[in-house]
C-alpha positions in Angstrom: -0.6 -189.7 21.7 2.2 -188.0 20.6 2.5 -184.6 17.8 5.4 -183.9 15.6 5.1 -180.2 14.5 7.7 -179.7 11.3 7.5 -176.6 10.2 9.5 -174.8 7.4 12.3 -171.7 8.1 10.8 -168.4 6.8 11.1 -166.8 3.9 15.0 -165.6 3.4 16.9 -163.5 1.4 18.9 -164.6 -1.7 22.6 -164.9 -0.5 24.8 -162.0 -1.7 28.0 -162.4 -3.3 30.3 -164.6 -1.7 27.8 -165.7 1.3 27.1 -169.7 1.7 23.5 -170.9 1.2 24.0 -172.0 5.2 24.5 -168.1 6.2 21.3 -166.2 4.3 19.1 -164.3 7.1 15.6 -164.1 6.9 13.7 -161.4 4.8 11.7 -158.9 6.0 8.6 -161.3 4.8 10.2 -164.1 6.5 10.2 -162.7 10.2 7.1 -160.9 9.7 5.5 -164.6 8.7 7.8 -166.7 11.4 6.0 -164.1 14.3 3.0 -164.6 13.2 3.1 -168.4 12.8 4.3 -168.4 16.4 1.5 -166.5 17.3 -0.6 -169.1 15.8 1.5 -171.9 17.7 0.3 -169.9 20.7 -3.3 -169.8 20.0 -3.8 -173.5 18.9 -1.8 -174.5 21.8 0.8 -176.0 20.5 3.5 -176.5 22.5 6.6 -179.4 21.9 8.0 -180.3 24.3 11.3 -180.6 22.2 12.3 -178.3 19.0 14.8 -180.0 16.8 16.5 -176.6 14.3 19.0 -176.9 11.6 21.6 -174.7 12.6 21.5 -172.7 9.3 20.9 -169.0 10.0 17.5 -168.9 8.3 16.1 -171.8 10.6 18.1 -169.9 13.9 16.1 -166.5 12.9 13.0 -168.3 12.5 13.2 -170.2 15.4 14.0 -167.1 17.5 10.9 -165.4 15.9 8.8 -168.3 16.6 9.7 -168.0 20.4 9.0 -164.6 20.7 5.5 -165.7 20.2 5.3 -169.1 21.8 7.0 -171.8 24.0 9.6 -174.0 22.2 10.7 -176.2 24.6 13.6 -177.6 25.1 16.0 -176.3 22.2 18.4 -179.0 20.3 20.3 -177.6 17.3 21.2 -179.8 14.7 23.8 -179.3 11.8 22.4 -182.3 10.4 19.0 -180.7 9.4 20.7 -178.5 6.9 21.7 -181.6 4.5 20.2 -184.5 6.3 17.1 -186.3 3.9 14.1 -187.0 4.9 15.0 -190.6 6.5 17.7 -189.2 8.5 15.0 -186.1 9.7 13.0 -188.7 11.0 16.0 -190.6 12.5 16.8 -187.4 14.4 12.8 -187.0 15.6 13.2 -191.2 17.2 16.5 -190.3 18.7 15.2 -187.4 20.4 12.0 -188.2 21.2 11.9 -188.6 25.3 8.6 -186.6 25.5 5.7 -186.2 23.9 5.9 -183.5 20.8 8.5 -182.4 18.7 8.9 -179.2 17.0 11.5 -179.7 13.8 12.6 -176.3 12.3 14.1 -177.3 8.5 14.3 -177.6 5.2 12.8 -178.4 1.5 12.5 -180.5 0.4 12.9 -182.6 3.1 10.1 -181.1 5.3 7.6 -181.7 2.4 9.1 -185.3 2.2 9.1 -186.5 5.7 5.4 -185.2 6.4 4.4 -187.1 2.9 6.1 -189.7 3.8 5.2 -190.6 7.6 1.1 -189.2 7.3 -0.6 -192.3 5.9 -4.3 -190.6 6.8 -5.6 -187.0 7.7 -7.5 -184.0 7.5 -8.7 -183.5 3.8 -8.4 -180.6 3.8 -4.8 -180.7 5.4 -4.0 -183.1 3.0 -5.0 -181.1 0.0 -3.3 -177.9 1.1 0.1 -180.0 2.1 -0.2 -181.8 -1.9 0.1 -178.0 -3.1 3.7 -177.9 -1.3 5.6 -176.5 1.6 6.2 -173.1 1.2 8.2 -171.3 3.8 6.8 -170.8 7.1 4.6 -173.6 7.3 3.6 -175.9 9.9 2.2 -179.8 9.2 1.1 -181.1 12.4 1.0 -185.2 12.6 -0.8 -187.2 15.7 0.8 -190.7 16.3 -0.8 -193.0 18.6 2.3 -194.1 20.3 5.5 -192.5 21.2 7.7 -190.9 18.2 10.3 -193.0 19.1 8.8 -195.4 17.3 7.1 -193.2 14.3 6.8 -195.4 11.1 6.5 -194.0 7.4 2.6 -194.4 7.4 2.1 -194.1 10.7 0.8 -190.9 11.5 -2.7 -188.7 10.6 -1.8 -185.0 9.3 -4.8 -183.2 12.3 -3.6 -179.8 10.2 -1.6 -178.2 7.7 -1.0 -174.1 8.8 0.6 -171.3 6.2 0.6 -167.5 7.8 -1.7 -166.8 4.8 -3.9 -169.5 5.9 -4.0 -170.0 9.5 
């Protein structure tokens, strides 16, 4: 059995004048919700083995929060999850997917997307939290059976659907 993790970057500040969308840090919300998500990374036990972040600064600075709480793995930063969809997210997961579990620090819509798209079963409740959206900070967690080299759209059962408001 195998775990992809995808979680969304935390909450970040609205760019100032003349900044790129790429270069917006995280609010003070933001890292206050990124540490405590990795605290609840921690205490669930979930640990990838791999973490796939867009190089943007708001998925850096969540990432970096995350890992002041919990172990990340091996760390593989990816320009392409900045403008990538959700087919080329899950392209990136099968190409990098030697272990067991991924952790993929992104973007919306294409977080939202790609955990719609490859869950074909799950937790209700998951399920029903997950059809409300992906707001920032949130973590979908999605069992397949076999290796995520091999992860199919369908394929996978959404176990949980975290928010820091949540748990």
């Amino acid at each position: 059995m195998s775990r992809l993790f995808l979680l969304r970057h935390a909450k970040a500040g609205w760019a100032l004048p003349g900044m790129r969308d790429f270069d917006r840090p995280l609010d003070a919300t933001g890292h206050a919700d990124a540490e405590a998500m990795g605290a609840q990374m921690r205490h669930r036990g979930y640990v990838p083995d791999v973490t796939l972040c867009s190089n943007a600064r708001r998925a850096r600075e969540t990432l970096e929060d995350i890992a002041g709480q919990a172990d990340t793995g091996r760390v593989i930063f990816c320009d392409s999850l900045y403008s990538e969809d959700a087919a080329g997210y899950l392209a990136l997961i099968r190409e990098n997917s030697d272990s067991g579990s991924i952790l993929v620090v992104g973007h919306n819509p294409m977080m939202e997307d790609l955990a719609g798209a490859v869950a074909g079963g799950g937790n209700a409740s998951a399920r029903s939290t997950l059809g409300l959206g992906f707001p920032t900070s949130a973590l979908a967690v999605i069992a397949f059976a076999g290796s995520l080299r091999n992860a199919l759209p369908g394929g996978g059962y959404l176990e949980a659907f975290h928010t820091p408001a949540t748990g």
